[in-house]
PDB file of N, CA, C and O in Angstrom:
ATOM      1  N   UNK A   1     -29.142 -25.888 -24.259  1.00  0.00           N
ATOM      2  CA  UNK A   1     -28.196 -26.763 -24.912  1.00  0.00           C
ATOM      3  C   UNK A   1     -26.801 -26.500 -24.347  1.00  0.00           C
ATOM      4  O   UNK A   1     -26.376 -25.348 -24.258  1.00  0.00           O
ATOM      5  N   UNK A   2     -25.991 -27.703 -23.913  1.00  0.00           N
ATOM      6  CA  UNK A   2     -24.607 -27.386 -23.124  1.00  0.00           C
ATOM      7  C   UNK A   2     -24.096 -27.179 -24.598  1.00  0.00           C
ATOM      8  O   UNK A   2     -24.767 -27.578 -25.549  1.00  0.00           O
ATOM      9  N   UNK A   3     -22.793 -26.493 -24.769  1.00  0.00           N
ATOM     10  CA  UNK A   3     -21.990 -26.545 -25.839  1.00  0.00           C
ATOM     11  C   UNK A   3     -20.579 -26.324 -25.006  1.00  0.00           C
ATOM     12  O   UNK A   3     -20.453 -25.737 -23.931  1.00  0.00           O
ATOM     13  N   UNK A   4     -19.429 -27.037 -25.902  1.00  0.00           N
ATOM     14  CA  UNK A   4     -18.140 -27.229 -25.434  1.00  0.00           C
ATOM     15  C   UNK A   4     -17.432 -25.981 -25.717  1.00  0.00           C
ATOM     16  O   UNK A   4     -17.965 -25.424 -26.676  1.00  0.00           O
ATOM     17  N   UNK A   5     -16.270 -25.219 -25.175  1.00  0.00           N
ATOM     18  CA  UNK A   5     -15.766 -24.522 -25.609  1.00  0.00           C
ATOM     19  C   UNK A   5     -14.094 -24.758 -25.717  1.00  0.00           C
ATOM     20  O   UNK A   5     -13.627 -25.897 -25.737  1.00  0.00           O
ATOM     21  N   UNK A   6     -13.406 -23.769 -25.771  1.00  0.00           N
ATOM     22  CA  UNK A   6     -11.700 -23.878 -25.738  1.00  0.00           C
ATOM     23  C   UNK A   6     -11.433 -22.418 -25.536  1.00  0.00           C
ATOM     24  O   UNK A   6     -11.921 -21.418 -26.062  1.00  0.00           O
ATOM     25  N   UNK A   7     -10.686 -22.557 -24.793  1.00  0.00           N
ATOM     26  CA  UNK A   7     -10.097 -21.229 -24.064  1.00  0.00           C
ATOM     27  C   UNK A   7      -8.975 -20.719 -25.034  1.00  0.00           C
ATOM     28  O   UNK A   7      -8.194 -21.347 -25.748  1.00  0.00           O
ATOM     29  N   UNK A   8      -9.147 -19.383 -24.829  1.00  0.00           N
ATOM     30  CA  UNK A   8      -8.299 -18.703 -26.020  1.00  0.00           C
ATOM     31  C   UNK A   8      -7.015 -18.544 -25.307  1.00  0.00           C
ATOM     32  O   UNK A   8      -7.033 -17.983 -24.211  1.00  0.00           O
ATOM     33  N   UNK A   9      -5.643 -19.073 -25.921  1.00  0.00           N
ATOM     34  CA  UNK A   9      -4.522 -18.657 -24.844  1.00  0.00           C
ATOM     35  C   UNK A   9      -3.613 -17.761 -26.120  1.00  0.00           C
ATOM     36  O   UNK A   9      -3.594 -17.839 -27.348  1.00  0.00           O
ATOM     37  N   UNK A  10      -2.965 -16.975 -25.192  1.00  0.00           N
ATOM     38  CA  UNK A  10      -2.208 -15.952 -26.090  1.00  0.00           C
ATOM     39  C   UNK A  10      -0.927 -16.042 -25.427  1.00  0.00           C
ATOM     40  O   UNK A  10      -0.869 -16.458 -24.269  1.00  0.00           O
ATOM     41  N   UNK A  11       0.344 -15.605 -26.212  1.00  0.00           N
ATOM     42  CA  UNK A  11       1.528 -15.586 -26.251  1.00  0.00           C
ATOM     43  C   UNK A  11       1.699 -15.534 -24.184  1.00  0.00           C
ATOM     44  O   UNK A  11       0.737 -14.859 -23.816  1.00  0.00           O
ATOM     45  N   UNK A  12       2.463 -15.951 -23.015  1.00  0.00           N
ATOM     46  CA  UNK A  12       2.758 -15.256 -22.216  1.00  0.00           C
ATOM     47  C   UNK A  12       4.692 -15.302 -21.841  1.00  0.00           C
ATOM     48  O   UNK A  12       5.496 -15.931 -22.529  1.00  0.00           O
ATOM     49  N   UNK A  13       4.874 -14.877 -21.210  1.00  0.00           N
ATOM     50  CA  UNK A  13       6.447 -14.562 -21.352  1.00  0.00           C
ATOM     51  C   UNK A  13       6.531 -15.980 -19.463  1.00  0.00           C
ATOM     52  O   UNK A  13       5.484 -16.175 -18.845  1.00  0.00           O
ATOM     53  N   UNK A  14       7.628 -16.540 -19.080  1.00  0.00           N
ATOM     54  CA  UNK A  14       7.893 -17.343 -18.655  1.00  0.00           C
ATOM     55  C   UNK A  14       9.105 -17.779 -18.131  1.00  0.00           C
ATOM     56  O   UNK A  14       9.938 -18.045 -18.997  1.00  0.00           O
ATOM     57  N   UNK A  15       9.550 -17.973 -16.673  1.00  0.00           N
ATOM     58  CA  UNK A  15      10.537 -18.906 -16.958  1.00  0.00           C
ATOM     59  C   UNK A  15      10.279 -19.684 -15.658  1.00  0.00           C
ATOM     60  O   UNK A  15       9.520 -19.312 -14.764  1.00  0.00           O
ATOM     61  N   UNK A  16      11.281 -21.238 -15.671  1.00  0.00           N
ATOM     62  CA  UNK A  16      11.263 -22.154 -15.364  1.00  0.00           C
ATOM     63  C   UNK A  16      12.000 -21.430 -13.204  1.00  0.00           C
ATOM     64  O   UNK A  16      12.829 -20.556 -12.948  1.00  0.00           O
ATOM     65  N   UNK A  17      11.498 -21.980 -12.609  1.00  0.00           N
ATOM     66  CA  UNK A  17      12.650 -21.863 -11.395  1.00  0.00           C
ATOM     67  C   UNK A  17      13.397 -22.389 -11.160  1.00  0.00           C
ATOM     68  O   UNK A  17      13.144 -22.239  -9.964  1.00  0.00           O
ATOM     69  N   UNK A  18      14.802 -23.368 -11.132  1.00  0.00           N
ATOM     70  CA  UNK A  18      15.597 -24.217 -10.889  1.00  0.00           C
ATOM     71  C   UNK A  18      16.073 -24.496  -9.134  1.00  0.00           C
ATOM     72  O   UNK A  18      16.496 -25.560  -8.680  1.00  0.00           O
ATOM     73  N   UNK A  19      15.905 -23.511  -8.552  1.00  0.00           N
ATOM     74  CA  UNK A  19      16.918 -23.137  -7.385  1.00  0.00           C
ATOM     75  C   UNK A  19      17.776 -22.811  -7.470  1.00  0.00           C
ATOM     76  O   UNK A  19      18.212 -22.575  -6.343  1.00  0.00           O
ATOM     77  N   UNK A  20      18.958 -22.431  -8.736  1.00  0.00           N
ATOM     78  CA  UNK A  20      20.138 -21.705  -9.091  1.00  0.00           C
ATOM     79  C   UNK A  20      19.765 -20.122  -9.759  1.00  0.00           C
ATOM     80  O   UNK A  20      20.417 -19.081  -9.676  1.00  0.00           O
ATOM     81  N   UNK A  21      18.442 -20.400 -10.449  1.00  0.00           N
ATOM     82  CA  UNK A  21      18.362 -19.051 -11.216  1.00  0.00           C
ATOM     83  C   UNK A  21      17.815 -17.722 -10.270  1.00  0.00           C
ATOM     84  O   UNK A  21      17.666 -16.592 -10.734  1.00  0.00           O
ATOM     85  N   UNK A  22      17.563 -18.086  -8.914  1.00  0.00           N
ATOM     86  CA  UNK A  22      16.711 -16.804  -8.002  1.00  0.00           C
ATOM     87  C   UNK A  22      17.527 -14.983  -8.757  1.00  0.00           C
ATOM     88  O   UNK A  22      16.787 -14.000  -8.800  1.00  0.00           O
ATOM     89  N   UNK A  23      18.591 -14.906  -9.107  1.00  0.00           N
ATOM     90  CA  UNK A  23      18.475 -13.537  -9.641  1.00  0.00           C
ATOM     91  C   UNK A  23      17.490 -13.315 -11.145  1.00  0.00           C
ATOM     92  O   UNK A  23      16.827 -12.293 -11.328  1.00  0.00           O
ATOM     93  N   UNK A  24      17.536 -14.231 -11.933  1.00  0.00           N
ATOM     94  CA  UNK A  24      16.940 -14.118 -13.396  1.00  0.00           C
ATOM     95  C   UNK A  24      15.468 -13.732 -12.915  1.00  0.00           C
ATOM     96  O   UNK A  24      14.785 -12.799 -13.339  1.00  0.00           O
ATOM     97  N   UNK A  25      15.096 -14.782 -11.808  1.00  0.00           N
ATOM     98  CA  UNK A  25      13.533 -14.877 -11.794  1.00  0.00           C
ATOM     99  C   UNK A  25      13.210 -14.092 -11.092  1.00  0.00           C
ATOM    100  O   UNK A  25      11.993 -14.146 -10.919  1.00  0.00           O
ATOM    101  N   UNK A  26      14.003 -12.812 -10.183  1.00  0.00           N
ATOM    102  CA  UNK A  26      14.012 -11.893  -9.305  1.00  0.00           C
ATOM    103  C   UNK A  26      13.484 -10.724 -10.432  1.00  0.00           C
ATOM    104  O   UNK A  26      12.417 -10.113 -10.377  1.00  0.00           O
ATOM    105  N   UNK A  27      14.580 -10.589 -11.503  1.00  0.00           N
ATOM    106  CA  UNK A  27      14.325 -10.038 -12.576  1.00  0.00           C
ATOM    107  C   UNK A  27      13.355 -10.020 -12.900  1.00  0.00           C
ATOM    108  O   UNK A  27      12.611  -9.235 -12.312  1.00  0.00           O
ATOM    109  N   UNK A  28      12.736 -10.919 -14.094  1.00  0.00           N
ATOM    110  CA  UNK A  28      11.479 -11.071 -14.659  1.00  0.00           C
ATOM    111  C   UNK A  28      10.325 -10.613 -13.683  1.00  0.00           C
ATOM    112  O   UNK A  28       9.410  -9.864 -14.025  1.00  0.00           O
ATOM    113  N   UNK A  29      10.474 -11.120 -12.506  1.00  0.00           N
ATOM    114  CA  UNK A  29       9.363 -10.941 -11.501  1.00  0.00           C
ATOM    115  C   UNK A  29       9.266  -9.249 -10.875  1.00  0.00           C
ATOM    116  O   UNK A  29       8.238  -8.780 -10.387  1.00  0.00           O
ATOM    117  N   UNK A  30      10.173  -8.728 -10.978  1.00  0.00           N
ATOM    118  CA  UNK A  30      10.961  -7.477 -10.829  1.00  0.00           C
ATOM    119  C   UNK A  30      10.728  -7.235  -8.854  1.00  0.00           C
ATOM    120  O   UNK A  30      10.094  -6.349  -8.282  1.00  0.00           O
ATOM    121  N   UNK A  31      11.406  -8.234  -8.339  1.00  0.00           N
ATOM    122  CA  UNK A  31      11.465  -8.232  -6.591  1.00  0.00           C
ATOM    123  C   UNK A  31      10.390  -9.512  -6.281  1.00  0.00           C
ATOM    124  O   UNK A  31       9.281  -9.625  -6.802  1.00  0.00           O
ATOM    125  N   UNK A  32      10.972 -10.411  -5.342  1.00  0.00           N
ATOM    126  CA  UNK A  32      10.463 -11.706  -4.516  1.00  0.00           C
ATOM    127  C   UNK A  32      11.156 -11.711  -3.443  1.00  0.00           C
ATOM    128  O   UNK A  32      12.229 -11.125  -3.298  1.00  0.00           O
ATOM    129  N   UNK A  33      10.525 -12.443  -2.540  1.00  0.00           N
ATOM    130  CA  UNK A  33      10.961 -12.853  -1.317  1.00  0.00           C
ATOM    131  C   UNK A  33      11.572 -14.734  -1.557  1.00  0.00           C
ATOM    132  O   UNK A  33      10.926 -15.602  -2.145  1.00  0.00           O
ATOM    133  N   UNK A  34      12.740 -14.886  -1.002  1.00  0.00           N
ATOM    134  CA  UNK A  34      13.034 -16.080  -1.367  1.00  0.00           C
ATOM    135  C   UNK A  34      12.867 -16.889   0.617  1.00  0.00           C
ATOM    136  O   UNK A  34      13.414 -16.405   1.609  1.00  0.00           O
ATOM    137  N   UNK A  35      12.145 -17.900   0.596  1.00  0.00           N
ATOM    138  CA  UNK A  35      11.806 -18.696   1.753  1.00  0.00           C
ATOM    139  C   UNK A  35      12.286 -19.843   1.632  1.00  0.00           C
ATOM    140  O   UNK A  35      12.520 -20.319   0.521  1.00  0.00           O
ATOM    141  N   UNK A  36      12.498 -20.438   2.676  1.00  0.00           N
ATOM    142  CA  UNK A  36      12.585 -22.100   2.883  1.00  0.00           C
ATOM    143  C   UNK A  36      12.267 -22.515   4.119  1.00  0.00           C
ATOM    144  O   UNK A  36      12.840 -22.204   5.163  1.00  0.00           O
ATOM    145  N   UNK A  37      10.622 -23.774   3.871  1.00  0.00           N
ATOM    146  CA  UNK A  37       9.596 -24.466   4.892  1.00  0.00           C
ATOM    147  C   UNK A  37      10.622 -25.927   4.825  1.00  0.00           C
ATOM    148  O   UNK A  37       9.974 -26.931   4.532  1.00  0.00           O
ATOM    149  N   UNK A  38      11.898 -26.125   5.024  1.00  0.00           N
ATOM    150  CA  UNK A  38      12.720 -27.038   4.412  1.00  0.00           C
ATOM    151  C   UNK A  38      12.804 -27.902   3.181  1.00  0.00           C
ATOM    152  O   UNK A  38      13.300 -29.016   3.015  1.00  0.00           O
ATOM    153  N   UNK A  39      12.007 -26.850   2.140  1.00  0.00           N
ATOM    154  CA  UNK A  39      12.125 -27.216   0.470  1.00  0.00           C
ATOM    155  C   UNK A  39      12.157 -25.435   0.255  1.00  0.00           C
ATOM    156  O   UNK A  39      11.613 -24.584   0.959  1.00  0.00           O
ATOM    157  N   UNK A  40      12.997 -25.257  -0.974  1.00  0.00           N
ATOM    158  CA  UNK A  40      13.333 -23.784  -1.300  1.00  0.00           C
ATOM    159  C   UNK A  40      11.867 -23.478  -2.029  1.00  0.00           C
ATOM    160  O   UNK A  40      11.323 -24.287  -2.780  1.00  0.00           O
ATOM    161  N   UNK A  41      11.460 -22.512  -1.771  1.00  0.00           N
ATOM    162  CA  UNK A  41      10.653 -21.372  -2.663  1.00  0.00           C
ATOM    163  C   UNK A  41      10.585 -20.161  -2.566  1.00  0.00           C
ATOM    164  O   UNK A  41      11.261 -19.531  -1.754  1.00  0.00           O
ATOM    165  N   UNK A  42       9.443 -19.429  -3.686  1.00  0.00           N
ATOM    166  CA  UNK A  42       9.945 -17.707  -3.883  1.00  0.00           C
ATOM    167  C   UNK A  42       8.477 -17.940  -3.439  1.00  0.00           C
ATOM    168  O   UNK A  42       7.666 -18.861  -3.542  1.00  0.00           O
ATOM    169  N   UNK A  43       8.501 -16.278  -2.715  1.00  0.00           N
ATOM    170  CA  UNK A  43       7.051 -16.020  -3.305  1.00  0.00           C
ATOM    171  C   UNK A  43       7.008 -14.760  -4.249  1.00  0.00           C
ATOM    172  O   UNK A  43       7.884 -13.930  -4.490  1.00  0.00           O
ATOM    173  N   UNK A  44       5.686 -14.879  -4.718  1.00  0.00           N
ATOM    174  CA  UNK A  44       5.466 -13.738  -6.046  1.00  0.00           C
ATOM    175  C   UNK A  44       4.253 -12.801  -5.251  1.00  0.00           C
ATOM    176  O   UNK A  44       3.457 -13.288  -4.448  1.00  0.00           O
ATOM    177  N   UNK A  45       4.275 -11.974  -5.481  1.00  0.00           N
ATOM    178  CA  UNK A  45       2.906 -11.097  -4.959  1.00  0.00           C
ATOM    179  C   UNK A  45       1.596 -11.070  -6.227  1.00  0.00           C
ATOM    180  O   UNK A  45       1.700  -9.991  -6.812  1.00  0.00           O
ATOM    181  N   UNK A  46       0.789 -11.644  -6.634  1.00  0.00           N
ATOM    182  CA  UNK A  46      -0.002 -11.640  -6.834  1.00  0.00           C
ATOM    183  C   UNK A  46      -1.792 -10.830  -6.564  1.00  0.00           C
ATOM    184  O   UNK A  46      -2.243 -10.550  -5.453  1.00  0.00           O
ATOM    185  N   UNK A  47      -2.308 -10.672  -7.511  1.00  0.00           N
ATOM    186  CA  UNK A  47      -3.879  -9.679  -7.138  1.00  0.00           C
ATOM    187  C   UNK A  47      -4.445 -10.404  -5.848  1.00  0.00           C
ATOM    188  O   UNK A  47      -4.857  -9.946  -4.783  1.00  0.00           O
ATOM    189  N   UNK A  48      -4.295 -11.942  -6.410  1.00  0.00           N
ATOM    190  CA  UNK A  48      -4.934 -13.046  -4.766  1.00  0.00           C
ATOM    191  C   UNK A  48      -4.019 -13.678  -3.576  1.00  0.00           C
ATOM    192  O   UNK A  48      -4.098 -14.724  -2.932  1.00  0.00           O
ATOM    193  N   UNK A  49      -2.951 -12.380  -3.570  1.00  0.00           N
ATOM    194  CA  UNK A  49      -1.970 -12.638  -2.758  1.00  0.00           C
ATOM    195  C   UNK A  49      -0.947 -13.738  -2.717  1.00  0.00           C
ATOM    196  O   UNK A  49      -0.973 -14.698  -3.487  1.00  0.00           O
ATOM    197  N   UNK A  50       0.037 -13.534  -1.696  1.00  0.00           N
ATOM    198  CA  UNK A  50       1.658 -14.024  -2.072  1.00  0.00           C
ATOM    199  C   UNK A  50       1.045 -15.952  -2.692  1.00  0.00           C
ATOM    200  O   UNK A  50       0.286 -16.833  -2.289  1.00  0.00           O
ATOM    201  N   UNK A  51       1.892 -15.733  -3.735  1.00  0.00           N
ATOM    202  CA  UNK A  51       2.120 -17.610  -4.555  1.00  0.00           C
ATOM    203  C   UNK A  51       3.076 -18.138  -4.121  1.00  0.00           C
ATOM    204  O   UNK A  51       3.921 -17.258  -3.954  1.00  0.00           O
ATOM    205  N   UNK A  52       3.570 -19.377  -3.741  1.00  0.00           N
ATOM    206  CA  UNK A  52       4.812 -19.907  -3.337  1.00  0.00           C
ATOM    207  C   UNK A  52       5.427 -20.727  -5.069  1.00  0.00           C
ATOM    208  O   UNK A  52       4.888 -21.480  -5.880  1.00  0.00           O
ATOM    209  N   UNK A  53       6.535 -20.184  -4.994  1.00  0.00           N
ATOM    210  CA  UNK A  53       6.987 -21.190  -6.691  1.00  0.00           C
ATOM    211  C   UNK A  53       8.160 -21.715  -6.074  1.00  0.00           C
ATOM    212  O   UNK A  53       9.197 -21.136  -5.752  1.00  0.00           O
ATOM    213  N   UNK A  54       7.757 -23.146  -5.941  1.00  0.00           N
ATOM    214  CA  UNK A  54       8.996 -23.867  -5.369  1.00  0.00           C
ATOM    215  C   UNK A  54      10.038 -24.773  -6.927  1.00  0.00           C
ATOM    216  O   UNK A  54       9.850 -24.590  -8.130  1.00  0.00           O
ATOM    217  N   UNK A  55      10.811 -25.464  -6.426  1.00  0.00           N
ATOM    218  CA  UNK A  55      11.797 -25.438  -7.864  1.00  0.00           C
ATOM    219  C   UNK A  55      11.012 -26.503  -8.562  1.00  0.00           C
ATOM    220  O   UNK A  55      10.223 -27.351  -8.144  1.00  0.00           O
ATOM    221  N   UNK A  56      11.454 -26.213  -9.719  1.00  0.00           N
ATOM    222  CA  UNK A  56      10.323 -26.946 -10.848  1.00  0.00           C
ATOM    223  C   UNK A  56       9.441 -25.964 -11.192  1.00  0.00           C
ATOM    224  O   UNK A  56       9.489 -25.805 -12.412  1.00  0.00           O
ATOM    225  N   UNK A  57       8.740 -25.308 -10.724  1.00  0.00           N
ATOM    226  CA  UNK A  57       7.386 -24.698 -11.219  1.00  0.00           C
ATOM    227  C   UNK A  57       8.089 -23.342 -12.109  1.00  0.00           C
ATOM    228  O   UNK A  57       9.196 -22.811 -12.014  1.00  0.00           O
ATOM    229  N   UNK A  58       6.850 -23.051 -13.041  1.00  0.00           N
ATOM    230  CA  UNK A  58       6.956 -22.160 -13.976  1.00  0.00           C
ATOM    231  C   UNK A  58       6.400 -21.256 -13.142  1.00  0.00           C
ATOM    232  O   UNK A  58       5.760 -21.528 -12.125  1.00  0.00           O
ATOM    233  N   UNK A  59       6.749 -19.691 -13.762  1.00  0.00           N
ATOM    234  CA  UNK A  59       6.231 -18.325 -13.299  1.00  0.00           C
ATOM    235  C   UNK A  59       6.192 -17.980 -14.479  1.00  0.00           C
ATOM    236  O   UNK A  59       7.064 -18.364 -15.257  1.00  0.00           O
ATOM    237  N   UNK A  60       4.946 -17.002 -14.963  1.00  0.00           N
ATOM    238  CA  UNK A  60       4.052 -16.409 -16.139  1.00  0.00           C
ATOM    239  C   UNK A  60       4.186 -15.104 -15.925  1.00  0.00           C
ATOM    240  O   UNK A  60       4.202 -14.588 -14.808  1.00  0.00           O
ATOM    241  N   UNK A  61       4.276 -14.587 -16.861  1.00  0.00           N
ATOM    242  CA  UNK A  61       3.756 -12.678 -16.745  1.00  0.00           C
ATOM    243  C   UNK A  61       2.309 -13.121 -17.889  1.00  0.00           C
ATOM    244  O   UNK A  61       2.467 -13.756 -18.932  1.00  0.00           O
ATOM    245  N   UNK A  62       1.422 -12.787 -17.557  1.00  0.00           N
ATOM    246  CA  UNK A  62      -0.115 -12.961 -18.167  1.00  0.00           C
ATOM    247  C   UNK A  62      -0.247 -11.759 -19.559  1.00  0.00           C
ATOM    248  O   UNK A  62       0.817 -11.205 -19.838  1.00  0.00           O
ATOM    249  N   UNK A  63      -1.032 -11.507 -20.094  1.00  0.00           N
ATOM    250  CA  UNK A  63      -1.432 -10.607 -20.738  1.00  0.00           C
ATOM    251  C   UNK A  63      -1.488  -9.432 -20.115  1.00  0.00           C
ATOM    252  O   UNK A  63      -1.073  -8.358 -20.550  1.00  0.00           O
ATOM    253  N   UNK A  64      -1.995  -9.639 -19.110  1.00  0.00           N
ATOM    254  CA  UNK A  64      -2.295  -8.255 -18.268  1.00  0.00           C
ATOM    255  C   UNK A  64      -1.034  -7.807 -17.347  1.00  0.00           C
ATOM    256  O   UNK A  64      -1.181  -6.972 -16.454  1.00  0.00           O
ATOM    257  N   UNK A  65      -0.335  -8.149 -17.503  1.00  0.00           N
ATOM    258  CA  UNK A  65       0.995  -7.979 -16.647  1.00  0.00           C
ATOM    259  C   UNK A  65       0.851  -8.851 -15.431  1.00  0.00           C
ATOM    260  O   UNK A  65       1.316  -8.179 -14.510  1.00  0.00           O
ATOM    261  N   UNK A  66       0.526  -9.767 -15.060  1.00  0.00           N
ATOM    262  CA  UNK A  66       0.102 -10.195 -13.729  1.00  0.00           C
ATOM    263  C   UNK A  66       1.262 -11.909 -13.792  1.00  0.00           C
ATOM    264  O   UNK A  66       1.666 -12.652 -14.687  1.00  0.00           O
ATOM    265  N   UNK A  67       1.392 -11.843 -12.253  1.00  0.00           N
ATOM    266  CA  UNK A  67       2.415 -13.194 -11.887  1.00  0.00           C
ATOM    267  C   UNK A  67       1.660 -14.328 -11.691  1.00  0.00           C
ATOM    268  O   UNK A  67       0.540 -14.066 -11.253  1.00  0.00           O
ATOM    269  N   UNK A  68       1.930 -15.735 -11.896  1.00  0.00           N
ATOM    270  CA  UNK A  68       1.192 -16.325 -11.357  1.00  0.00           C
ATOM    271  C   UNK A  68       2.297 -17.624 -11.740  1.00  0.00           C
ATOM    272  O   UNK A  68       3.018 -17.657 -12.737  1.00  0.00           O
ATOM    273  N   UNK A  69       2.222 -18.515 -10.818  1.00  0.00           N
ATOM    274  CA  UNK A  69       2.907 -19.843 -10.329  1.00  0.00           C
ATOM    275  C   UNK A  69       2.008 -21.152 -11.184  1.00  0.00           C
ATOM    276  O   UNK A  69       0.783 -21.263 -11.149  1.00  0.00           O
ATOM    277  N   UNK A  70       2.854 -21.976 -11.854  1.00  0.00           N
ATOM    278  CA  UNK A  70       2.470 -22.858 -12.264  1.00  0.00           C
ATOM    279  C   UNK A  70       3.231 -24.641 -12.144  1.00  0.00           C
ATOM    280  O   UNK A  70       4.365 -25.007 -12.453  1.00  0.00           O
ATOM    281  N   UNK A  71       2.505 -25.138 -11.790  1.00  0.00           N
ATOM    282  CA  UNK A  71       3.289 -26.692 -11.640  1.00  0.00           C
ATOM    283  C   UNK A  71       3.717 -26.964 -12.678  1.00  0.00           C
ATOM    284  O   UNK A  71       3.076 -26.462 -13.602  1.00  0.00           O
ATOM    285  N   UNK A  72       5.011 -27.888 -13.117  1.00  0.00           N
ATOM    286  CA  UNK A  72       5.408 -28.037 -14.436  1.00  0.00           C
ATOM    287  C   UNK A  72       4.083 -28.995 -15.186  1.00  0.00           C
ATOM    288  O   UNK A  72       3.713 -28.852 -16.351  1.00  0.00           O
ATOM    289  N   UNK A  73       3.666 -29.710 -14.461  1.00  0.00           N
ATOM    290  CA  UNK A  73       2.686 -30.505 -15.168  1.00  0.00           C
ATOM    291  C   UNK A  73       1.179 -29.809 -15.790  1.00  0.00           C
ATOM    292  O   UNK A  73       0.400 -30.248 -16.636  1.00  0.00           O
ATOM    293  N   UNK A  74       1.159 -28.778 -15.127  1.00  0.00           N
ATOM    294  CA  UNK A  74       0.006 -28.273 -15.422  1.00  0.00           C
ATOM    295  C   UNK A  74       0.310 -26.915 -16.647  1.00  0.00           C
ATOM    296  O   UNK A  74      -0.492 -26.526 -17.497  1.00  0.00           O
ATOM    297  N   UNK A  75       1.458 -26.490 -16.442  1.00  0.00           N
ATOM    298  CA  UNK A  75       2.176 -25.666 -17.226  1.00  0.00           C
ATOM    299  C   UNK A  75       2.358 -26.272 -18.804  1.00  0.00           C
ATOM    300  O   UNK A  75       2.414 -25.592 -19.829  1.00  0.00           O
ATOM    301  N   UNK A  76       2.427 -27.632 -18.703  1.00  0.00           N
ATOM    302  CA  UNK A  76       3.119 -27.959 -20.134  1.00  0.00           C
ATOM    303  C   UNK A  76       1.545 -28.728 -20.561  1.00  0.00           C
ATOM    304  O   UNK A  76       1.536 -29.098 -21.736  1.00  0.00           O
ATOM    305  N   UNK A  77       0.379 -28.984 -19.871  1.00  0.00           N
ATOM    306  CA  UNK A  77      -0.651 -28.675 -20.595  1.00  0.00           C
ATOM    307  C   UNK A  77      -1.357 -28.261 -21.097  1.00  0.00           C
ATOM    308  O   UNK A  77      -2.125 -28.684 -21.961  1.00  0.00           O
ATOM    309  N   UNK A  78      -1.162 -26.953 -20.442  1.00  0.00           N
ATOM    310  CA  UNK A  78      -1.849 -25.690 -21.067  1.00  0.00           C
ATOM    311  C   UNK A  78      -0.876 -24.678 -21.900  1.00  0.00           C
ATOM    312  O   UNK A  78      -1.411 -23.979 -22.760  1.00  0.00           O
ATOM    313  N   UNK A  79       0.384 -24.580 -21.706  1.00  0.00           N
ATOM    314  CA  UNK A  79       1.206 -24.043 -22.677  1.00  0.00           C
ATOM    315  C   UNK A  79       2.453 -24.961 -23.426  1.00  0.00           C
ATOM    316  O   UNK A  79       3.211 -25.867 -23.082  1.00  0.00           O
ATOM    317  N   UNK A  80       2.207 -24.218 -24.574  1.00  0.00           N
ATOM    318  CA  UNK A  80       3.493 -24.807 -25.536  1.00  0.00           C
ATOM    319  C   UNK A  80       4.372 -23.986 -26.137  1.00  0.00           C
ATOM    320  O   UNK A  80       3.837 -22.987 -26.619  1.00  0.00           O
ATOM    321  N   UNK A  81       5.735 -24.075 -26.298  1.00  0.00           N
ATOM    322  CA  UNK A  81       6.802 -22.613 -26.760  1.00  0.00           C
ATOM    323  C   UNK A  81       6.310 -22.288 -27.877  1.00  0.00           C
ATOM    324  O   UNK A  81       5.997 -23.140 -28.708  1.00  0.00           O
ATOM    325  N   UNK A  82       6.181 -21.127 -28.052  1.00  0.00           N
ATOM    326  CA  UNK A  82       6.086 -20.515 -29.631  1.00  0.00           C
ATOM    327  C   UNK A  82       7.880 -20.468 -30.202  1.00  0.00           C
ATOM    328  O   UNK A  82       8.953 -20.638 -29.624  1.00  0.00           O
ATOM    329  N   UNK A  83       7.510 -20.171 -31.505  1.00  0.00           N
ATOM    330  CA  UNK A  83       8.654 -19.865 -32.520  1.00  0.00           C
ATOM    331  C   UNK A  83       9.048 -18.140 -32.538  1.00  0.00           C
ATOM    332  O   UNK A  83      10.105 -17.635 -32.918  1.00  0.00           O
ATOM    333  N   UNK A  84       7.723 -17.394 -31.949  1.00  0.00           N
ATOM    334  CA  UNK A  84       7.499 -16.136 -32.364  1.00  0.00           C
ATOM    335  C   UNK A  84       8.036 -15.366 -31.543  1.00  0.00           C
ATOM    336  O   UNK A  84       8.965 -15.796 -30.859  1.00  0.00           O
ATOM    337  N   UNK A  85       7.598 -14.060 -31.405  1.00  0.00           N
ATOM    338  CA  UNK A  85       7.818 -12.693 -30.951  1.00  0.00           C
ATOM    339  C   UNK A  85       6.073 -12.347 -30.724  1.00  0.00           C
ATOM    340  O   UNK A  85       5.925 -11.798 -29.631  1.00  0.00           O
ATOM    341  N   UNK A  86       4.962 -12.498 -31.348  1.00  0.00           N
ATOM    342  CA  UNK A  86       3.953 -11.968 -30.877  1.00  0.00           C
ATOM    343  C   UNK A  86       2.757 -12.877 -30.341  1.00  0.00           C
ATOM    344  O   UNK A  86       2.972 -14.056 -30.624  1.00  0.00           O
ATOM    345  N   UNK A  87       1.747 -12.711 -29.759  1.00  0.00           N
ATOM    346  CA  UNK A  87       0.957 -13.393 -29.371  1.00  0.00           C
ATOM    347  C   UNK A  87      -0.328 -13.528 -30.728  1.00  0.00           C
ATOM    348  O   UNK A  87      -0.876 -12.782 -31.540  1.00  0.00           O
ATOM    349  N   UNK A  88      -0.354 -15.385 -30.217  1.00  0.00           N
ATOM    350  CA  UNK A  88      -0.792 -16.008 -30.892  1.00  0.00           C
ATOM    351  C   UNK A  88      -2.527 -16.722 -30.290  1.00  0.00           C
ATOM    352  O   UNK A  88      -2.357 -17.272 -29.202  1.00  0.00           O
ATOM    353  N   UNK A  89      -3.289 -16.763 -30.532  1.00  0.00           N
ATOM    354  CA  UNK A  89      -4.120 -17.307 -30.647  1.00  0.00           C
ATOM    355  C   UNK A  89      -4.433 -18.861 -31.016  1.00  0.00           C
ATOM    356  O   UNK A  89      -4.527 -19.088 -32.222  1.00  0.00           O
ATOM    357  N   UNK A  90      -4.623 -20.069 -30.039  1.00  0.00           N
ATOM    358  CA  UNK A  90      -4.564 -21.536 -30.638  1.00  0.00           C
ATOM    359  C   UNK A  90      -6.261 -21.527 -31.247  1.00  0.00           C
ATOM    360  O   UNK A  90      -6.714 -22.513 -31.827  1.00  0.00           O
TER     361      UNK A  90
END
């Protein structure tokens, strides 16, 4: 029998890239390499190696401490801001 499921998402910490903020997101990320293929991006070092987060895209710290690059479109489907301080369970 197939049965449907829903993925459990929990609190993750986040911010947006603009192309003005490269120290904030240097921060959070704690060290990136900043590139330009003649559009600006960072990369993040990742477990499956370097991510490119060009402007617009979100960067995550995961549960597990881990980086990972997200398109805004795909970012604002799978996450929504909390009100809180702790991780939540949908």
């Amino acid at each position: 029998m197939i049965k449907k499921y829903r993925k459990k998402r929990r609190a993750v910490e986040a911010i947006q890239y603009n192309g003005r903020n490269w120290e904030s997101v240097c921060s959070f990320v704690g060290g990136l390499r900043r590139g330009n293929d003649g559009k600006m991006f960072l990369e993040i070092e990742t477990l499956k190696g370097d991510m490119k987060a060009r402007i617009g895209d979100y960067i995550i710290k995961d549960i597990k401490g881990e980086f990972h690059s997200y398109k805004p479109d795909i970012f604002e489907q799978t996450y929504k801001p909390l009100n809180t301080d702790y991780d939540e369970d949908d």
